[in-house]
LUMDOLO-622884 format. One record per residue: residue number from 1; residue in one letter; x, y, z of N, C-alpha, C in turn. Coordinates in nm, 4 decimals. Layout:
N
@nr->NUM&rest->a&n_X->X&n_Y->Y&n_Z->Z&ca_X->X&ca_Y->Y&ca_Z->Z&c_X->X&c_Y->Y&c_Z->Z
...
//
This chain:
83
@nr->1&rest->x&n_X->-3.9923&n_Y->-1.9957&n_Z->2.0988&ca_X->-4.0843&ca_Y->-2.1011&ca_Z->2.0685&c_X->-4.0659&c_Y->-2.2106&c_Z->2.1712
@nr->2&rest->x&n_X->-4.1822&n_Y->-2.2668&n_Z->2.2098&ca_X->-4.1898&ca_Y->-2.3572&ca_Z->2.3259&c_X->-4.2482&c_Y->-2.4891&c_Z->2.2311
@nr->3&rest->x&n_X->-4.2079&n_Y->-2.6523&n_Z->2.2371&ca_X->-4.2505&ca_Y->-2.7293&ca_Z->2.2034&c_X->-4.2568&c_Y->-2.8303&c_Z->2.3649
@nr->4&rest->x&n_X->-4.4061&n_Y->-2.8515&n_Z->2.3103&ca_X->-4.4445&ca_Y->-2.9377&ca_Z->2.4738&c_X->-4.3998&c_Y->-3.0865&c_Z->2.3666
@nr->5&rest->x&n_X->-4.3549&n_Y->-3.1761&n_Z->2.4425&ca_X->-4.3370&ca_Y->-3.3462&ca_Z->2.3871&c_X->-4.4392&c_Y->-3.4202&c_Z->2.4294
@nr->6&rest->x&n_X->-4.5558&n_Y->-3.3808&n_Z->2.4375&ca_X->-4.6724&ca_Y->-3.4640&ca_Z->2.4885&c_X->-4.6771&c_Y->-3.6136&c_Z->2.4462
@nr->7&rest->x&n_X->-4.6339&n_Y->-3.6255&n_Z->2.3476&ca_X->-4.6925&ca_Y->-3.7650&ca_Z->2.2913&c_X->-4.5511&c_Y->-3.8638&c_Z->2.2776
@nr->8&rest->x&n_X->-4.4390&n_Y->-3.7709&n_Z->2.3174&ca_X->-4.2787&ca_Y->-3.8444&ca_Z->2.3832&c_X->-4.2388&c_Y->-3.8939&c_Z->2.1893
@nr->9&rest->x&n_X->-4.2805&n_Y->-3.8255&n_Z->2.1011&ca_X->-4.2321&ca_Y->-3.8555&ca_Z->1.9135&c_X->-4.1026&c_Y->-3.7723&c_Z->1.9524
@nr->10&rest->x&n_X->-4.0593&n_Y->-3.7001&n_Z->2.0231&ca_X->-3.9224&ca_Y->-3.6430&ca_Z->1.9921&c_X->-3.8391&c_Y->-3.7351&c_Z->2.1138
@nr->11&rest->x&n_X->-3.7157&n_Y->-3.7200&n_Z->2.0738&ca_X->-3.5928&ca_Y->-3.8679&ca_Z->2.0864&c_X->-3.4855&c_Y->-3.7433&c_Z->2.1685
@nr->12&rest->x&n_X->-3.4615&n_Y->-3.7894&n_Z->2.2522&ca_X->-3.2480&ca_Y->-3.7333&ca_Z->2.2857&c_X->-3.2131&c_Y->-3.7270&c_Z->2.1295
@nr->13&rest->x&n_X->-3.1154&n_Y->-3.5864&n_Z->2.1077&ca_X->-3.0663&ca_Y->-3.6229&ca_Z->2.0282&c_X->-3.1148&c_Y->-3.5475&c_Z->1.9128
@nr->14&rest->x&n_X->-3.2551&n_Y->-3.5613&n_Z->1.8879&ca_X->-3.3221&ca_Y->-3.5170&ca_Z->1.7579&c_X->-3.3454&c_Y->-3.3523&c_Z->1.7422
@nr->15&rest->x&n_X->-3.3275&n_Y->-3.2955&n_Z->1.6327&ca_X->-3.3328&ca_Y->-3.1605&ca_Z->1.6250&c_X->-3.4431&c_Y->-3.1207&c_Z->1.5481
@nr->16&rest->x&n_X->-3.4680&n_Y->-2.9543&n_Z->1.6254&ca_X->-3.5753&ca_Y->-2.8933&ca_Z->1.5368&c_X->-3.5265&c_Y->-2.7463&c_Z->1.5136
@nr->17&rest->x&n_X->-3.5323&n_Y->-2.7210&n_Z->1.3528&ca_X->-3.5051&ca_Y->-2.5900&ca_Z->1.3059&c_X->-3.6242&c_Y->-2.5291&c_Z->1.2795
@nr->18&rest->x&n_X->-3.6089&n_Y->-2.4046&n_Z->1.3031&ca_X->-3.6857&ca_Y->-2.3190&ca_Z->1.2306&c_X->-3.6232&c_Y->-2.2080&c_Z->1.1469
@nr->19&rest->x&n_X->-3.7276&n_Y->-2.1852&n_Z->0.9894&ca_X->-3.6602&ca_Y->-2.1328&ca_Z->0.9260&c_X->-3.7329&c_Y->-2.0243&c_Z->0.8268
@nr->20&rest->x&n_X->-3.6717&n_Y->-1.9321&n_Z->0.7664&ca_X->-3.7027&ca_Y->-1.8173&ca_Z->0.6886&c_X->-3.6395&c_Y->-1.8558&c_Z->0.5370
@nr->21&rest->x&n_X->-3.7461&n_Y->-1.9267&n_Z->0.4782&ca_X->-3.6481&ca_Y->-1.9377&ca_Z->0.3454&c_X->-3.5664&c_Y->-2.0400&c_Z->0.3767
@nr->22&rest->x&n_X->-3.4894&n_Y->-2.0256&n_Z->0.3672&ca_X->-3.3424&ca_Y->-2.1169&ca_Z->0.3496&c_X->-3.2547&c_Y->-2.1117&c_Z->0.4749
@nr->23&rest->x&n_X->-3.2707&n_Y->-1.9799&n_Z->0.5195&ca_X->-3.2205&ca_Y->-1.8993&ca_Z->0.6424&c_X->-3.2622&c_Y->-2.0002&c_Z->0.7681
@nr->24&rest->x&n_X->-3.1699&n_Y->-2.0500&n_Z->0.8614&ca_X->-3.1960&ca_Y->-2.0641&ca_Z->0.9256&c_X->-3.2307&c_Y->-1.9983&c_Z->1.0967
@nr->25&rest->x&n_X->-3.3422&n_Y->-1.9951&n_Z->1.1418&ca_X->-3.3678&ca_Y->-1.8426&ca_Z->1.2348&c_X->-3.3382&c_Y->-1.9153&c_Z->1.4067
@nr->26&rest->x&n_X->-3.3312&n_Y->-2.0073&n_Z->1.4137&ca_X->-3.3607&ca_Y->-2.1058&ca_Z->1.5076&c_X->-3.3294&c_Y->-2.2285&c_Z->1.5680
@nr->27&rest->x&n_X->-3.2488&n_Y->-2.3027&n_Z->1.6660&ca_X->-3.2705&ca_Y->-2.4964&ca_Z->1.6012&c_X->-3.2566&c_Y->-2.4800&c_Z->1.7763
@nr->28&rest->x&n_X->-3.2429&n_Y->-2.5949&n_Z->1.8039&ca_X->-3.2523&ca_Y->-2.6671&ca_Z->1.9588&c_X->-3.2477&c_Y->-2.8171&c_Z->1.8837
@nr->29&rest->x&n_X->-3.1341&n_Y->-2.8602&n_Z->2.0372&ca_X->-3.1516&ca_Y->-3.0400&ca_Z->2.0369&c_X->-3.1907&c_Y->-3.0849&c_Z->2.1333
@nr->30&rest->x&n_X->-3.2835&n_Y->-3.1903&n_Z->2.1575&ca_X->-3.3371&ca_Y->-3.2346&ca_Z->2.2302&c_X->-3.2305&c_Y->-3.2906&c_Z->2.3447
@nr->31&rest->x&n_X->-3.2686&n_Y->-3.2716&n_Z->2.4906&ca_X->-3.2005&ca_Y->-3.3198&ca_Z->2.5612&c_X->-3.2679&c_Y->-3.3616&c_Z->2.6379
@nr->32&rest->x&n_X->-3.3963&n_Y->-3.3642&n_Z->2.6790&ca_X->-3.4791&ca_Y->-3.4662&ca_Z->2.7848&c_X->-3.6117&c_Y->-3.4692&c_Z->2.6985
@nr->33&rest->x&n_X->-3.7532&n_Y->-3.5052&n_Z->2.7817&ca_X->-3.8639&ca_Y->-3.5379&ca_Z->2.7372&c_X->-3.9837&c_Y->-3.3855&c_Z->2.7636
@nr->34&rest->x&n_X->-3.9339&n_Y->-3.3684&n_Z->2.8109&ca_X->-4.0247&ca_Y->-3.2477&ca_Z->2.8316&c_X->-4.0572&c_Y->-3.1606&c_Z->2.7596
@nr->35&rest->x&n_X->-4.0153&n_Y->-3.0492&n_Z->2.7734&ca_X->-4.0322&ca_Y->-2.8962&ca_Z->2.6606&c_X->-3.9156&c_Y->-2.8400&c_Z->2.6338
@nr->36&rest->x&n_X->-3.8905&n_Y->-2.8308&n_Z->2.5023&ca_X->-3.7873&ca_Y->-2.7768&ca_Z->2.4310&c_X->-3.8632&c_Y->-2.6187&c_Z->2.3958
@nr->37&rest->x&n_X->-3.7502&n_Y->-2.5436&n_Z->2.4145&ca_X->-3.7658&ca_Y->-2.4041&ca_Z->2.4037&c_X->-3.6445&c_Y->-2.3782&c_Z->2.2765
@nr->38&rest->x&n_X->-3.6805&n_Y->-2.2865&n_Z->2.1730&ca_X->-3.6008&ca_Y->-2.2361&ca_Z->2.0977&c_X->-3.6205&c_Y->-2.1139&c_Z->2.0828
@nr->39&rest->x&n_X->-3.4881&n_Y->-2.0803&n_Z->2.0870&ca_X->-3.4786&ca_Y->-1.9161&ca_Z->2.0116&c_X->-3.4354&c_Y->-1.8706&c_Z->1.9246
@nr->40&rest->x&n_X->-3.5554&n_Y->-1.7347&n_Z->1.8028&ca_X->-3.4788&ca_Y->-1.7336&ca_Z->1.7260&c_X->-3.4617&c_Y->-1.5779&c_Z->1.7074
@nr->41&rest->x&n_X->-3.4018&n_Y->-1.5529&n_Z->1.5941&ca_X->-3.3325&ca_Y->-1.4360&ca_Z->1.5727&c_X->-3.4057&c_Y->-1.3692&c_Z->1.4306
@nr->42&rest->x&n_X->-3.3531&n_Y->-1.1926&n_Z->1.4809&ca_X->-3.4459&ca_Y->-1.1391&ca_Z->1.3867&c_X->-3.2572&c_Y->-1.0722&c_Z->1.3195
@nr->43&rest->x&n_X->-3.3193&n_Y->-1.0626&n_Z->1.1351&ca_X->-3.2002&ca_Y->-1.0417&ca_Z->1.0886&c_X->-3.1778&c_Y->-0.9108&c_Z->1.1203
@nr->44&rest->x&n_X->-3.0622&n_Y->-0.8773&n_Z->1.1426&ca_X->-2.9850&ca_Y->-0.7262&ca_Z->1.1426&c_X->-2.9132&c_Y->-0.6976&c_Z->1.0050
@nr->45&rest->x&n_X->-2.9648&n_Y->-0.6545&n_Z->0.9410&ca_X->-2.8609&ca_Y->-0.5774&ca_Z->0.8111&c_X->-2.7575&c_Y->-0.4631&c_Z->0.8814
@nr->46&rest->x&n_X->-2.7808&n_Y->-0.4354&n_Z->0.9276&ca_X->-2.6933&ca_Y->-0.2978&ca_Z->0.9648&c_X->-2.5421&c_Y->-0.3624&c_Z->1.0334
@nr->47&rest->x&n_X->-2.5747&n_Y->-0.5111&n_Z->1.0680&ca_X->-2.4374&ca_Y->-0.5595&ca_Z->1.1304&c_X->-2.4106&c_Y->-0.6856&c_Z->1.0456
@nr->48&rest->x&n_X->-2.5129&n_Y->-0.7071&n_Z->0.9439&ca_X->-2.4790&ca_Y->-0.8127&ca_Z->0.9097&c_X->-2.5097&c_Y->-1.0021&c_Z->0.8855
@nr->49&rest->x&n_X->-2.6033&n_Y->-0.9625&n_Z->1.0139&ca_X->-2.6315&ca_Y->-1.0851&ca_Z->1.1231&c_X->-2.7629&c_Y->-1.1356&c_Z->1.0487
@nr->50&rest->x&n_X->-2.8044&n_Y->-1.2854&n_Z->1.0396&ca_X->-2.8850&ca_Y->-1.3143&ca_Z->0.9773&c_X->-2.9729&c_Y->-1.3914&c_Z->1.0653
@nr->51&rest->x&n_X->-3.0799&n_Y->-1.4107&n_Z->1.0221&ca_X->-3.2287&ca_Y->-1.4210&ca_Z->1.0917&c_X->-3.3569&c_Y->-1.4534&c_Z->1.0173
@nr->52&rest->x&n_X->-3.4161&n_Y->-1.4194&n_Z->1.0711&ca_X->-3.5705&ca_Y->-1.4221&ca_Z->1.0297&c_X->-3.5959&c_Y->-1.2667&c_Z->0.9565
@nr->53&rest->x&n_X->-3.6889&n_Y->-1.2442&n_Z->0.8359&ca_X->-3.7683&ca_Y->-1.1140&ca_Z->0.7934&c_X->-3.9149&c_Y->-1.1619&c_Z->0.8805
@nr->54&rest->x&n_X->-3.9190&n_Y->-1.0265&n_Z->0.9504&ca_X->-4.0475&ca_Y->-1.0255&ca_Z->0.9825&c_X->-4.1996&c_Y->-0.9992&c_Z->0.8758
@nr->55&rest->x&n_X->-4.2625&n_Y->-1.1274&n_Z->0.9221&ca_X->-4.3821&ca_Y->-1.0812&ca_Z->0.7499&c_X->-4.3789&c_Y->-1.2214&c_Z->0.6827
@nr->56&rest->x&n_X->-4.2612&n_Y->-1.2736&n_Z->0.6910&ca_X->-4.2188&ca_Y->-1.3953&ca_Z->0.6026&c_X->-4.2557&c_Y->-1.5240&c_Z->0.6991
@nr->57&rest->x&n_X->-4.3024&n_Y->-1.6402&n_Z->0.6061&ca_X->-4.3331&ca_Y->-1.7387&ca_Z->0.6644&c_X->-4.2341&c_Y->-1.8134&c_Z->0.7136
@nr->58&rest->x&n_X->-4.2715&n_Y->-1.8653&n_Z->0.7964&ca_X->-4.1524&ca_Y->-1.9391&ca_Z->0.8806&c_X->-4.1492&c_Y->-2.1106&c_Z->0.8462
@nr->59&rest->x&n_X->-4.1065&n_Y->-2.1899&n_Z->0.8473&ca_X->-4.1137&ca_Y->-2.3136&ca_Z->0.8412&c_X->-4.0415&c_Y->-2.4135&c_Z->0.9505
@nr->60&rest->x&n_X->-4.0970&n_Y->-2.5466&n_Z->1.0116&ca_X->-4.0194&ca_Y->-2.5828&ca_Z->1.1233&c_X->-4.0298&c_Y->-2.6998&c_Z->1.1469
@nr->61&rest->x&n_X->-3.8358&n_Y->-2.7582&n_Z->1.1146&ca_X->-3.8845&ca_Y->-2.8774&ca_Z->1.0885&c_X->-3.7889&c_Y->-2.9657&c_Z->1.1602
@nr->62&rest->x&n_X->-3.8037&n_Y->-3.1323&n_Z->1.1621&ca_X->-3.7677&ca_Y->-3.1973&ca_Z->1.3079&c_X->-3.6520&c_Y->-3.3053&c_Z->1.2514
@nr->63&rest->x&n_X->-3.5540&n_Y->-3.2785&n_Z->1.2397&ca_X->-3.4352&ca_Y->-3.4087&ca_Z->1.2249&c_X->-3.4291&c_Y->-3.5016&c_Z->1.3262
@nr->64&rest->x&n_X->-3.4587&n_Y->-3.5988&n_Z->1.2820&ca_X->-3.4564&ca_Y->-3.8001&ca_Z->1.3201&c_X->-3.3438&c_Y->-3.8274&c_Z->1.3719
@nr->65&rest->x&n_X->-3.2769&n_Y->-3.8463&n_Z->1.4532&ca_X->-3.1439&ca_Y->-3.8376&ca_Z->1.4961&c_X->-3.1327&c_Y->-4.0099&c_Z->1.5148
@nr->66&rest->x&n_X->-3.2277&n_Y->-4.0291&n_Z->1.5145&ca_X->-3.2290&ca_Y->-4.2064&ca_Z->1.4849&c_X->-3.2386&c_Y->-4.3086&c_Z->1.3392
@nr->67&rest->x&n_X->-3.2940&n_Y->-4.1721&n_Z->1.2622&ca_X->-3.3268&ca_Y->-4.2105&ca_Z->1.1453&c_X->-3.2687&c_Y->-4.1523&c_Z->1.0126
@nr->68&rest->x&n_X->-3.1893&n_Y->-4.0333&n_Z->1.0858&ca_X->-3.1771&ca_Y->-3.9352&ca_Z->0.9762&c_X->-3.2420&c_Y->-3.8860&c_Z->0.8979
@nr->69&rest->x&n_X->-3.3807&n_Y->-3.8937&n_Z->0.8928&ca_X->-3.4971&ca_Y->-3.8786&ca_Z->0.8255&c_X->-3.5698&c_Y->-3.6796&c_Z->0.8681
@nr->70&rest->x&n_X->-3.5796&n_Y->-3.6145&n_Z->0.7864&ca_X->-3.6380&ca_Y->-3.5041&ca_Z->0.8330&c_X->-3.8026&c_Y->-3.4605&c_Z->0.7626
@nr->71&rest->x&n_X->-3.8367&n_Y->-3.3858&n_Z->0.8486&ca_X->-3.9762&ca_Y->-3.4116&ca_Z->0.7990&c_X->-4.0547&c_Y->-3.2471&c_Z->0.8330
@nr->72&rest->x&n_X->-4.1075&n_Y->-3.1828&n_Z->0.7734&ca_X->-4.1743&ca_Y->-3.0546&ca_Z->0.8507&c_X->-4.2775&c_Y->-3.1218&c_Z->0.9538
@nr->73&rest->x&n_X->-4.2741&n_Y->-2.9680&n_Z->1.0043&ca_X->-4.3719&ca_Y->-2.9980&ca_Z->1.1508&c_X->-4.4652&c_Y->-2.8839&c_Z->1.1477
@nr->74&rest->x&n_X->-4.6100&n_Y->-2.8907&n_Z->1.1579&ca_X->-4.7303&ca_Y->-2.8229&ca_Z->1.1700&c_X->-4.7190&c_Y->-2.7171&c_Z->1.3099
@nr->75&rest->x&n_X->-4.7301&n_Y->-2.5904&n_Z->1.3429&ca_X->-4.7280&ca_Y->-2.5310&ca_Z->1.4774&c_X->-4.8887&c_Y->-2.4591&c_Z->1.4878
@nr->76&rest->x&n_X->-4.9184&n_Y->-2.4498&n_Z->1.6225&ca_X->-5.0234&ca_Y->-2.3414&ca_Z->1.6394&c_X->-4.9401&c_Y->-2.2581&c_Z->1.7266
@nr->77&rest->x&n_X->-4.9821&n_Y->-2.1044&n_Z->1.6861&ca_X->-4.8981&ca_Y->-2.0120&ca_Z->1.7539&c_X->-4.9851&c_Y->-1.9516&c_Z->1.8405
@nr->78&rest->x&n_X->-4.9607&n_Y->-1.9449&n_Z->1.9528&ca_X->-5.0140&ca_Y->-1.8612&ca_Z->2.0333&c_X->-4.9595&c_Y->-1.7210&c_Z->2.0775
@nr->79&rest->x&n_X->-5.0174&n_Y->-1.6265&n_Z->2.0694&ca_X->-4.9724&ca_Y->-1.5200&ca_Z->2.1121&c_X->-5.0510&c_Y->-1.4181&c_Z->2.2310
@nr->80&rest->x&n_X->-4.9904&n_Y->-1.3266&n_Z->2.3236&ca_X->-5.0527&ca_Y->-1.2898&ca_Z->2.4206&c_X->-5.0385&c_Y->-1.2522&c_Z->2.5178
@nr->81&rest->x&n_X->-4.9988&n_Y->-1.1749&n_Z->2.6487&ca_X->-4.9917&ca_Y->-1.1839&ca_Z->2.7735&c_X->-4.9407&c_Y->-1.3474&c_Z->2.8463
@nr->82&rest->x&n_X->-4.8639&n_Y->-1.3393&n_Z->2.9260&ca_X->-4.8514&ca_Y->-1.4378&ca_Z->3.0141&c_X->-4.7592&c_Y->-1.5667&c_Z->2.9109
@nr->83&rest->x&n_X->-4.7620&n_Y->-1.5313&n_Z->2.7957&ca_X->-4.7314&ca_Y->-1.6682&ca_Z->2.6706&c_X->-4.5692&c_Y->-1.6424&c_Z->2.6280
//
């Protein structure tokens, strides 16, 4: 997942998870103004390892590192060649 900071609302510092349930699949902390990239993970039962179910909604959301305040965040997903 790629987040562009167009509008400069994300801070040094501030984090964004993404998540499956409760599960967390994902997070990144902000370290400049630009584009934050996260990666996340698909669960493995066979080892154990936890992740995302594919099928299941995801949710993704942005900790205030100034405020301590957390809040969900709306995505459009693009998918495709070249993306």
């Amino acid at each position: 997942m790629e987040i562009q900071n167009t509008q400069d609302w994300l801070k040094v510092g501030d984090e964004i998870g993404i998540f499956d349930g409760s599960q967390v699949a994902g997070s990144a902390v902000v370290t400049d103004h630009d584009v934050l990239d996260i990666v996340t993970w698909r669960v493995d039962g066979e080892h154990g390892l936890p992740g995302y179910t594919p099928g299941n909604p995801m949710r993704i959301m942005h900790w205030s590192k100034g405020t301590g305040d957390t809040e969900p965040l709306d995505a459009d997903f693009i998918n495709g060649a070249g993306v």
